[in-house]
Structure formats: C-alpha cells, structure tokens
Backbone bond lengths (Angstrom), bond angles and torsions (degrees), N, CA, C in turn:
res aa  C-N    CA-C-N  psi(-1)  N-CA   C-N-CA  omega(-1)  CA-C   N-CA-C  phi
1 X - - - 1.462 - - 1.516 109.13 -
2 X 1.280 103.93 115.52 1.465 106.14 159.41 1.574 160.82 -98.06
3 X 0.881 133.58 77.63 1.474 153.75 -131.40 1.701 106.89 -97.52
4 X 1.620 116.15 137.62 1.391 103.24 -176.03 1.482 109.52 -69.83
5 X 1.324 138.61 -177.22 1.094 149.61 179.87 1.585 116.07 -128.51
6 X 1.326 85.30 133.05 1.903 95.75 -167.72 1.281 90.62 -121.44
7 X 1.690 96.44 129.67 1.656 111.30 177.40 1.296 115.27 -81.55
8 X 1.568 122.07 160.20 1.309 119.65 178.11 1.313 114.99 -49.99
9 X 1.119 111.46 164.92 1.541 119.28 -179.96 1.373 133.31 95.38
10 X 1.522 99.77 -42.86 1.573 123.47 -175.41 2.026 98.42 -46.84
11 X 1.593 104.59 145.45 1.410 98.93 173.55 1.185 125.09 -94.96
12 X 1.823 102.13 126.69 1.756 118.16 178.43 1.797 107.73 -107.70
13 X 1.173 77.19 166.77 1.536 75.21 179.27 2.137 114.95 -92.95
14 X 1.009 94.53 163.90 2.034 89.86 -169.38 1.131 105.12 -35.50
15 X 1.296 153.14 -100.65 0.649 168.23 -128.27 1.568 124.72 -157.96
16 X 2.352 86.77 122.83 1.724 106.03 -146.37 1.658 88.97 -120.39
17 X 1.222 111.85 160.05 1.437 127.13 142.19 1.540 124.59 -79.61
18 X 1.380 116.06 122.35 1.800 107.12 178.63 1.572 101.70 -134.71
19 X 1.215 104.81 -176.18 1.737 113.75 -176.28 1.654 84.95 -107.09
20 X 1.064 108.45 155.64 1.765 121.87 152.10 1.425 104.52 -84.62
21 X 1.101 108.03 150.56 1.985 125.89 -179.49 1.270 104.41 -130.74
22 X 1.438 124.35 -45.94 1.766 104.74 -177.91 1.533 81.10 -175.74
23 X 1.561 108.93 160.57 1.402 118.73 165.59 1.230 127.63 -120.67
24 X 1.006 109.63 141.73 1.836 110.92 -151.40 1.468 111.08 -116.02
25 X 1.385 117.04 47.14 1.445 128.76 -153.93 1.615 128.16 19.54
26 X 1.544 98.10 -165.96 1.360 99.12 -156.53 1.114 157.28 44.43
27 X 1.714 106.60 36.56 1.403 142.51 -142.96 2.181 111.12 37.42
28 X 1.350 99.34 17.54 1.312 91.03 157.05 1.701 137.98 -86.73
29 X 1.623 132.04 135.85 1.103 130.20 -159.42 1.517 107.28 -116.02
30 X 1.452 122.56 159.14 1.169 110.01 149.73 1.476 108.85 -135.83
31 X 1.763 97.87 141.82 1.793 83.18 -160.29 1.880 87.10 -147.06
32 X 0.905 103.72 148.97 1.932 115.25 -160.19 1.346 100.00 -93.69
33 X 1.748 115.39 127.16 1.260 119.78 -171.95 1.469 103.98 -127.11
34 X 1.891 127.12 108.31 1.276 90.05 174.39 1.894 114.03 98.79
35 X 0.983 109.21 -27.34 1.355 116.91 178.36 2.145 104.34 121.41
36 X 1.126 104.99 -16.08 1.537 121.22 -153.72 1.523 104.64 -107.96
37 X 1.392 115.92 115.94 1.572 109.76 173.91 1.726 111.11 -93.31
38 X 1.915 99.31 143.45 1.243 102.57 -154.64 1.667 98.06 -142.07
39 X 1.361 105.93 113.89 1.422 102.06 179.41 1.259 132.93 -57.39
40 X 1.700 149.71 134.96 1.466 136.95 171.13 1.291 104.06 -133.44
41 X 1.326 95.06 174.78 1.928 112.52 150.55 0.728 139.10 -107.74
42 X 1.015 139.62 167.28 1.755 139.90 -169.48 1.222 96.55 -85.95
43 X 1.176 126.25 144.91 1.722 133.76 162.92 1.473 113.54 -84.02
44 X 1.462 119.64 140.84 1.670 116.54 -171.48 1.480 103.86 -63.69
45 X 1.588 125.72 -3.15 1.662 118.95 175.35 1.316 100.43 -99.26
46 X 1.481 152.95 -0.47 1.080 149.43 135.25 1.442 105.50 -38.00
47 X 1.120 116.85 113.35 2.134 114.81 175.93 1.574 89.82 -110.25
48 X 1.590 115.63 -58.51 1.465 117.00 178.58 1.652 122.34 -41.28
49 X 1.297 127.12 112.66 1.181 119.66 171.37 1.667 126.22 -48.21
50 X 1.147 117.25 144.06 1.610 100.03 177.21 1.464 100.64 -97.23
51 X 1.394 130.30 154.07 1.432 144.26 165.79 1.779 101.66 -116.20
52 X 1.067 101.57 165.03 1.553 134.42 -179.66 1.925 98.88 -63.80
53 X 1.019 106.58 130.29 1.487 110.61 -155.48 1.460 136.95 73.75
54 X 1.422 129.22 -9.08 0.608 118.56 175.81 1.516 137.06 -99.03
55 X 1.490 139.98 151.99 1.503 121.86 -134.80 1.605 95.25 -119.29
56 X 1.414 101.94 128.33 1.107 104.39 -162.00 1.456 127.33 -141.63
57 X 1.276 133.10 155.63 1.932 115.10 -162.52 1.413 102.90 -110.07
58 X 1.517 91.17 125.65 1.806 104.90 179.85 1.862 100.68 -104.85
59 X 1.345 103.81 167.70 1.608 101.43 171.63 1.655 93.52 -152.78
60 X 1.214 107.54 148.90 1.077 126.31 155.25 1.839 135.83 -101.68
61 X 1.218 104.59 118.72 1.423 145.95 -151.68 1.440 108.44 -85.38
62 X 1.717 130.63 87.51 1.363 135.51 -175.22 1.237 118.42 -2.20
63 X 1.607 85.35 -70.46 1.786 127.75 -145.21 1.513 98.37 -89.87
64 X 1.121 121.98 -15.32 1.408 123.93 165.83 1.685 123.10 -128.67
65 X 1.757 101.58 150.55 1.445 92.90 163.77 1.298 154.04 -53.95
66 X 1.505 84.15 -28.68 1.718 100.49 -163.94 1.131 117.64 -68.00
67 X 0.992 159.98 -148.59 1.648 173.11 -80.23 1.307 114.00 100.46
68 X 1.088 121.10 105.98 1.796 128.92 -173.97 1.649 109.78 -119.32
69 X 1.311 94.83 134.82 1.732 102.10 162.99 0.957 121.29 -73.82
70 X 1.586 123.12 143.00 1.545 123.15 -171.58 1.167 111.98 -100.28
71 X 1.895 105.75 -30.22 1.831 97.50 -162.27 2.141 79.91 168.19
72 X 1.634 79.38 144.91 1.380 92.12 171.64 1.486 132.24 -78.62
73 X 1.384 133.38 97.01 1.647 114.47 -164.56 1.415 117.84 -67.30
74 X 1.318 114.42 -43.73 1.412 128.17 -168.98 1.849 105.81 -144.21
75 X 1.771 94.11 132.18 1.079 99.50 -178.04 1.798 117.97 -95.36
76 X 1.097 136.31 151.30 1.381 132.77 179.87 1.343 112.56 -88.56
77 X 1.235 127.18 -35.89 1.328 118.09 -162.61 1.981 98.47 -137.85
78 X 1.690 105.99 124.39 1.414 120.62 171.29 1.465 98.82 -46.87
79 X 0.983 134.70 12.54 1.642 99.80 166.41 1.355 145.30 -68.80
80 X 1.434 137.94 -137.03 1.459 126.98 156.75 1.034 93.08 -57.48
81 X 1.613 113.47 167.57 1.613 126.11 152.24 1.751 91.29 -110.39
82 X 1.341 108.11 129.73 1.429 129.49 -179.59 2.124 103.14 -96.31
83 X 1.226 88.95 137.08 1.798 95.59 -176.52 1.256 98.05 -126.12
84 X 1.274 122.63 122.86 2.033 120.51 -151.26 1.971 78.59 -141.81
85 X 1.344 112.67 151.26 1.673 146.17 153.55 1.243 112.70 -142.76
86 X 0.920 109.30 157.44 1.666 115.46 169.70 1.768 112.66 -108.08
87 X 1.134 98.11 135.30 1.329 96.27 -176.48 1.946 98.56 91.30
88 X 1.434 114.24 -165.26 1.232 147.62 -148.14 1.220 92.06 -84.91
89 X 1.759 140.24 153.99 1.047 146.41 -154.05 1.606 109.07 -157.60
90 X 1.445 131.32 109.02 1.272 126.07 176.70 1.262 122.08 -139.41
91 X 1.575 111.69 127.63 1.511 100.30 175.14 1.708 118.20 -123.99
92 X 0.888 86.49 136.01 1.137 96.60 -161.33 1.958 128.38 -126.27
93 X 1.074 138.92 150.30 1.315 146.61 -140.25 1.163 107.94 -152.58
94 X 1.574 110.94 87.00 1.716 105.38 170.66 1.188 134.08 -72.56
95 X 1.655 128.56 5.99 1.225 140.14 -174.77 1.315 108.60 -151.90
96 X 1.379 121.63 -51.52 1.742 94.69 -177.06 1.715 103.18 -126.57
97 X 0.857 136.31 -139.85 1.720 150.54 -134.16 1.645 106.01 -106.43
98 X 1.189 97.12 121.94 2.038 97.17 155.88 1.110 120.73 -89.34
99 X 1.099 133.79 113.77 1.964 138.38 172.04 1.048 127.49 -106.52
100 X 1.183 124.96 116.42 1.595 110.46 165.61 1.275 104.25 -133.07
101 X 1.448 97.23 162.88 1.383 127.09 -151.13 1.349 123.59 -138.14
102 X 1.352 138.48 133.62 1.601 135.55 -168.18 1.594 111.54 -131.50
103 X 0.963 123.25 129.11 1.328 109.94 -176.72 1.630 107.81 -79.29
104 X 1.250 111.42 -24.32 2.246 116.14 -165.42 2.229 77.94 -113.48
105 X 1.332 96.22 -84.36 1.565 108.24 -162.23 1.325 122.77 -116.60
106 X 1.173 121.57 165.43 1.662 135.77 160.31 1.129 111.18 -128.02
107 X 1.845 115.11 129.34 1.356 113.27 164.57 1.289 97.61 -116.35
108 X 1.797 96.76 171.79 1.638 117.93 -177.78 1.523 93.16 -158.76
109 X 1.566 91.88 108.12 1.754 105.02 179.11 1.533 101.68 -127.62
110 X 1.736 118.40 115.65 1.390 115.70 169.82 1.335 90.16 -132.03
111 X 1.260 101.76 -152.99 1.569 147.98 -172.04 1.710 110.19 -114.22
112 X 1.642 95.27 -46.67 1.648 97.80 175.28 1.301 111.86 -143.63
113 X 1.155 140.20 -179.44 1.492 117.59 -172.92 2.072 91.93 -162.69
114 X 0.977 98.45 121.86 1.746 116.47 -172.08 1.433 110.34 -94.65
115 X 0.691 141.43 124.71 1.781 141.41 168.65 1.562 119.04 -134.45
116 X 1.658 100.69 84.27 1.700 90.68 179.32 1.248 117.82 -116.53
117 X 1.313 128.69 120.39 1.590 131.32 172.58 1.225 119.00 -147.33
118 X 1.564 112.66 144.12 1.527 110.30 162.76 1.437 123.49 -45.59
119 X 1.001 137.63 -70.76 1.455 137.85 166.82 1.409 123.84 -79.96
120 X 1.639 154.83 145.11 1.260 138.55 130.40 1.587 106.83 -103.73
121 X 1.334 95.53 171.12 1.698 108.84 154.56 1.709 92.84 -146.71
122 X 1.498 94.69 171.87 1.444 124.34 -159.65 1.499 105.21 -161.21
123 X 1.279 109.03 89.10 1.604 119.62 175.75 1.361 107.12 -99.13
124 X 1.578 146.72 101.95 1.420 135.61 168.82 1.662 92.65 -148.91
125 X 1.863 88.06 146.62 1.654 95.69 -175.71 1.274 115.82 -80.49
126 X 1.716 121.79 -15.46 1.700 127.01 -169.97 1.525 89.66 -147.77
127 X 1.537 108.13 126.42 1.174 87.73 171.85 1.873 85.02 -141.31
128 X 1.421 100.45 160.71 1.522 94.25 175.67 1.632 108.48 -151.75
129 X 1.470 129.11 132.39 1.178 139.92 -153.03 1.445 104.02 -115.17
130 X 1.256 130.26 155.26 1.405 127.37 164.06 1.549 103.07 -171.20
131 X 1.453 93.09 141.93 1.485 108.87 174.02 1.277 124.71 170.34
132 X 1.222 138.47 -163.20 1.521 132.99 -140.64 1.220 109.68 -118.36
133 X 1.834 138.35 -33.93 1.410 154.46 -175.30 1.629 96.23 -150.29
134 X 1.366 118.99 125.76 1.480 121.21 132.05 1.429 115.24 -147.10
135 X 1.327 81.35 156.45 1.855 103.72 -134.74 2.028 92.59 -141.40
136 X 1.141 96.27 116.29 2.010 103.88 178.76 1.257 112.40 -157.00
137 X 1.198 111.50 134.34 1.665 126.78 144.14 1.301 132.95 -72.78
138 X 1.330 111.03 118.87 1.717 101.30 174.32 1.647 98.29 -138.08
139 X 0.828 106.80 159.57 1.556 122.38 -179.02 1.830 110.48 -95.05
140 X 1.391 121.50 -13.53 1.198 99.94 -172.80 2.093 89.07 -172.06
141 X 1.250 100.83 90.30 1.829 114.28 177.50 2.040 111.30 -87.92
142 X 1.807 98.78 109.71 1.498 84.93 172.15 1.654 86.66 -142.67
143 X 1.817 90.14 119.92 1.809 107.88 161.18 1.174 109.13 -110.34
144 X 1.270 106.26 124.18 1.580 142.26 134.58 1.526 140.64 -34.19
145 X 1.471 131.86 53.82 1.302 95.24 -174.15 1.566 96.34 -156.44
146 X 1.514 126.33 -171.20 1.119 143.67 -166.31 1.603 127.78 -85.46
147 X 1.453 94.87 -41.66 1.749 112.12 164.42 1.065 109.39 -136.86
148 X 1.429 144.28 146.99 1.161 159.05 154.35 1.548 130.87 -103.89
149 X 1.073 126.95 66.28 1.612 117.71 -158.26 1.906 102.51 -108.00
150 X 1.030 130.83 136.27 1.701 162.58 -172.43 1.164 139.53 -139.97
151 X 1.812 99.00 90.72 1.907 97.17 -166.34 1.732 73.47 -112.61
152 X 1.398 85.89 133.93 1.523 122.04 148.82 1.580 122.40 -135.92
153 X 1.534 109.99 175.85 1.201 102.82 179.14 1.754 119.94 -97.22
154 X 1.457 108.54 -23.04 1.564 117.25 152.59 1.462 103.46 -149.05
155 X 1.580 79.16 141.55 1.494 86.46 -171.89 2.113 96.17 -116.93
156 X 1.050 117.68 128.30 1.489 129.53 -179.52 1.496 114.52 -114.23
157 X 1.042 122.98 137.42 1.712 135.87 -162.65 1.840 106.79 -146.06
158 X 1.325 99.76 113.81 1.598 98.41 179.86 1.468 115.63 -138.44
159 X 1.003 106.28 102.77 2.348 124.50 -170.32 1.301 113.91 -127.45
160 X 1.122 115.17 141.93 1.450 125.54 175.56 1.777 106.45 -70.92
161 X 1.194 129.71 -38.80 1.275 144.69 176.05 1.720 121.61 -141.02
162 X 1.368 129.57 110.93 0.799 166.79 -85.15 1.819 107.16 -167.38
163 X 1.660 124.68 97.64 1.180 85.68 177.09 1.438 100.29 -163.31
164 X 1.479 124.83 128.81 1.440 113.84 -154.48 1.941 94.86 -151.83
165 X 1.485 89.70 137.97 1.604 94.17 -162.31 1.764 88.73 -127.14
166 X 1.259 105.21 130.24 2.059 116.19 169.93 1.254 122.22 -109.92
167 X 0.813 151.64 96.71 1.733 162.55 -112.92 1.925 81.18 -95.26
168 X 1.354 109.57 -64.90 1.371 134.90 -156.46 1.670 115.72 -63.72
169 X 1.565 94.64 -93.87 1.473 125.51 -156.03 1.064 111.13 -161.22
170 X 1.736 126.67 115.05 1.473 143.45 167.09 1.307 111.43 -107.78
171 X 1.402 129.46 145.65 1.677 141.28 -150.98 1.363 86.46 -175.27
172 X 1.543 94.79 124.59 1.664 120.71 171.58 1.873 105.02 -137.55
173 X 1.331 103.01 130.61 1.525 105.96 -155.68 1.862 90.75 -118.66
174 X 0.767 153.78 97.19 1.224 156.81 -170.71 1.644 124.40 -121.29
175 X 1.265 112.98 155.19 1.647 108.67 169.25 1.531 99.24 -81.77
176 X 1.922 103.82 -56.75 1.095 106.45 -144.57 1.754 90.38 -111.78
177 X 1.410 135.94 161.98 1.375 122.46 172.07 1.432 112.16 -162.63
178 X 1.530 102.69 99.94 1.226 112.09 -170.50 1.723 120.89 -117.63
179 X 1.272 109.00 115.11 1.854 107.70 169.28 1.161 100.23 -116.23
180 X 1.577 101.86 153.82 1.602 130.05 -165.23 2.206 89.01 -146.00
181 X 1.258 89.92 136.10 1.452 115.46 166.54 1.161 123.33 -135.03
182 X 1.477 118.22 101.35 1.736 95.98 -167.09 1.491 108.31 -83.75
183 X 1.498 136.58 8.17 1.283 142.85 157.20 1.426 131.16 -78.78
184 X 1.596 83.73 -72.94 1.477 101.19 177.98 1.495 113.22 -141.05
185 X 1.155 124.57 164.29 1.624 121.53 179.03 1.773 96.93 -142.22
186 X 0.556 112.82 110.56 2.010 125.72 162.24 0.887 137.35 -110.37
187 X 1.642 128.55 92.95 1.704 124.98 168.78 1.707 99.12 -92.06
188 X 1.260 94.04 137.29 1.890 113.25 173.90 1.393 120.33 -147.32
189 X 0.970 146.58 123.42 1.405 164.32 129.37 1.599 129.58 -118.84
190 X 1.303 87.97 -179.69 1.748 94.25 179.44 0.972 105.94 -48.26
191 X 1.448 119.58 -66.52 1.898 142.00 -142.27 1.661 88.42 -138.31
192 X 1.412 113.48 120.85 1.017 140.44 -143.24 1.450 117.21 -145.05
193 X 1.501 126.90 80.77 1.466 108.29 -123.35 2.144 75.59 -143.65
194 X 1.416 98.29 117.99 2.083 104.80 178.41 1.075 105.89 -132.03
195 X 1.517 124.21 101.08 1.442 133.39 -167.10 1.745 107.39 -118.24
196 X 1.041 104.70 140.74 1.668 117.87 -160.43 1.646 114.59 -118.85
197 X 1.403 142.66 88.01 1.152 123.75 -158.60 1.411 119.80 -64.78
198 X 0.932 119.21 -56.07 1.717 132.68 144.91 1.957 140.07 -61.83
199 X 1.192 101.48 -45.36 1.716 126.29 -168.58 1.180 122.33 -141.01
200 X 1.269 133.51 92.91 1.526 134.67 162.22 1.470 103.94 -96.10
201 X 1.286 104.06 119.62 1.688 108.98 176.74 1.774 98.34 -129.30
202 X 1.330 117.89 144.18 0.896 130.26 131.37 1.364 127.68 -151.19
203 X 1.832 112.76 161.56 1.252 130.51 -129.65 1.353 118.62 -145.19
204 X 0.898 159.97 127.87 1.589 167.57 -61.93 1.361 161.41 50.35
205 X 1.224 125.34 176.29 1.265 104.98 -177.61 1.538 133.39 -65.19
206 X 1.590 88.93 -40.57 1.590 86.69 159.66 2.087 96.72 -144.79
207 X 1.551 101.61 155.62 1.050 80.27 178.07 1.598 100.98 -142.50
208 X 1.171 125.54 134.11 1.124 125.17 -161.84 2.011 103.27 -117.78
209 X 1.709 108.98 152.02 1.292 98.95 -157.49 1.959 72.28 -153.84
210 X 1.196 109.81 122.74 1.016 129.05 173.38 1.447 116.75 107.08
C-alpha cells in the first residue's frame, strides 16, 4: 500500500489516531494518517511495541518537530504483545510486592541471572535442572525426603567428620573395595561373618583372634 508522505512539521492537530505501516528502526514508525504517511517516535511511555497494523495515538508536540507515539490503542494481530526500552529496565516497589503471573508459562532467558533475598521458597511438583558447573556455599545443608537415588560417574566426598547411621540395611556392590585407617580400623557386630573365595590373609604385628 502506498500512501503519500507528509514531512515533519506539516500542521496536525494534538492528538490523532493512525494505523502503523512498517517500522523503520530506532523506535522510529511510519504509520498512515488520513490517507497521508507520516513519520514518528515512540514516546518513552510507549513500553508496548507497535507492529504494522496496529492503531495507534500519535500527538504532535509545539516545541518540537517530531511526531511521537503515545501508546498503542488497538492491536492487529493475537500475537505476543512485546514490552521493549532501550537501555536498562527496573521495576520496582517501594512499599509492597512484585508478582507475576502466567496462566500456561514463564520464561527467564539471560546471559546471567541474579537472585538475592533474605528468605526463598520453591514449591513445584516436577522440577528438572541441567547444566554444565554448579558450584555453592552454604553454611548449613538439610534434605528431607523419601528416595534419594545418584548415578554419577565419580562421585568424591571430603569432611573432617563423617557420620552416617541406617536403621535397616546397607549393600555395597563393588569390583574393587578398599578401607584405610591410619589410626584405627573397627568392624563389630553381633554376627560377624569374613568370607574369602580364594585368599583370606591377614597381617601384622601381632594379631590376635579370639
């Protein structure tokens, strides 16, 4: 569609209704008023992006040439609605709560991602994590739960004190199975049972068995 073009300056009245036609960056628009295409800008209270069709209120500004968009009235096409600034973005709440809310989803796509608060919680019924390094400090770790299962390919553990109690039943399935005590070493129970398929050796200075 081709529409004449009206240069800046020309006199409009304050505030018009126009269509958007295409956007020609740098939050600049051109959008047909009237029969006449007329270049503007977006106003920094415009957050909603404008798209091509969509109908929207421009005003014209005394003290300046330009022609700026104020705000989108009507959108043309169900798609996302896109919320664009330039530069740095903050919202913020000097007295009570920020919320947001999704009815299907929430995304969170950066580069880096910050999370600082005195308290969280984290209520979700499936949740699943993946990634390449994680790496934390905490001063004091207590999980809770019903099953615990952990395949890795090595798993490494390093504590000054060490200490784990099984009400039930412990099972260690190994090729190789080696403990070292450089103090002391102690197996004890009731029934006390060291079976060797081939080789039972033991070795010391003195070794006493009964």
């Amino acid at each position: 569609m081709s529409v004449p073009f009206e240069p800046q300056g020309a006199a409009l009245p304050a505030n018009l209704s126009a269509r958007v036609v295409a956007a020609r960056g740098d939050d600049l628009f051109l959008v047909e008023l009237e029969g006449r295409a007329h270049e503007c800008r977006r106003a920094a209270s415009c957050l909603l992006l404008p798209e091509p069709g969509d109908r929207v209120l421009i005003a014209a500004v005394d003290s300046m040439p330009e022609l700026y968009l104020l705000a989108v009235i009507e959108r043309a096409s169900a798609g996302p609605a896109r919320l664009q600034v330039d530069g740095d973005l903050l919202l913020a709440s000097g007295r009570g709560s920020v919320r947001l809310r999704a009815a299907q989803s929430l995304d969170l796509a950066s580069e880096r991602l910050a999370l600082r608060a005195a308290s969280a919680e984290l209520a979700v019924e499936r949740l699943n994590c993946s990634g390449v390094l994680w790496q934390g400090t905490l001063g004091t770790v207590r999980l809770v739960g019903r099953v615990c299962e952990t395949m890795v390919d090595r798993l490494m553990q390093v504590a000054r004190v060490s200490f784990r109690r099984v009400e039930q039943l412990e099972q260690v399935r190994a090729a190789q199975l080696d403990y070292e005590g450089s103090v002391r070493l102690r197996l004890r129970g009731r029934h006390t049972a060291i079976t060797a398929r081939d080789v039972l050796k033991a070795k010391g200075r003195q070794v006493h068995i009964g």
